[in-house]
C-alpha positions in Angstrom: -38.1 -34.3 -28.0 -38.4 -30.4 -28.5 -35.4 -28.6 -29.2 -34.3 -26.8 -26.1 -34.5 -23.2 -26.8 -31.6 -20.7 -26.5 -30.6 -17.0 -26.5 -29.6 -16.3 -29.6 -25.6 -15.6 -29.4 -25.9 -12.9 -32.6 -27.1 -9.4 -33.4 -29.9 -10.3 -35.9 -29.5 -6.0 -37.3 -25.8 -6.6 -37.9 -26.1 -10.2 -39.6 -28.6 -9.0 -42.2 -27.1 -6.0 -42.4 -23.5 -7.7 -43.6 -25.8 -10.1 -46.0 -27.4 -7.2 -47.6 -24.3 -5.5 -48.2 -23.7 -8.5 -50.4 -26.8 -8.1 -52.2 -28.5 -11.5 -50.7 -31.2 -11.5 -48.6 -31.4 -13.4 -45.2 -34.2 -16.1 -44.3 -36.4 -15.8 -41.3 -34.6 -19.3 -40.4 -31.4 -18.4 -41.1 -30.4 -16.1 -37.7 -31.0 -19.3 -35.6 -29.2 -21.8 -37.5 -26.4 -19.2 -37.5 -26.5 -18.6 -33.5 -27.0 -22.9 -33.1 -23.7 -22.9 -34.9 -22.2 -20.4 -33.2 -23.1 -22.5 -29.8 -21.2 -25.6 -31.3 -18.1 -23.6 -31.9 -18.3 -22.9 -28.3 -18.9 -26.1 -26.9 -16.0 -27.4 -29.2 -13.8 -24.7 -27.5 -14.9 -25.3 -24.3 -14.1 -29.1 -24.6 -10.9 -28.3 -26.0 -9.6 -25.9 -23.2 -10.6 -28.5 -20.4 -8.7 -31.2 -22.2 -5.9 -28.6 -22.1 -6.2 -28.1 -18.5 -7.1 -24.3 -19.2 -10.0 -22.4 -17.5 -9.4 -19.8 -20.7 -10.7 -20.0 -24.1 -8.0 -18.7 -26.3 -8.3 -17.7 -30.1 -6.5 -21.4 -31.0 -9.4 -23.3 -29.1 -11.9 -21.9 -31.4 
């Protein structure tokens, strides 16, 4: 099945900007593996603030 496809959760300028800054360079692949991860940390903290009975994600939940 085709992976759904998202809006990226990122700024594509500012992530290449930080790798740069460490002399590295960023793959064309890398800005969605980056916002797909950024998407599980999410649904993780989601998940964890409903089993807490909380309709607020908090720093702790992430």
């Amino acid at each position: 099945m085709a992976k759904k496809q998202r809006e990226s959760l990122i700024v594509a300028s500012k992530v290449k900007a930080y790798i740069k800054s460490k002399k590295m360079m960023t793959a064309s692949d890398s800005l969605e593996a980056l916002s797909d991860a950024v998407y599980g940390i999410l649904d993780a903290a989601v998940t964890r603030t409903k089993a807490n009975r909380r309709s607020t994600v908090k720093p702790q939940d992430l």
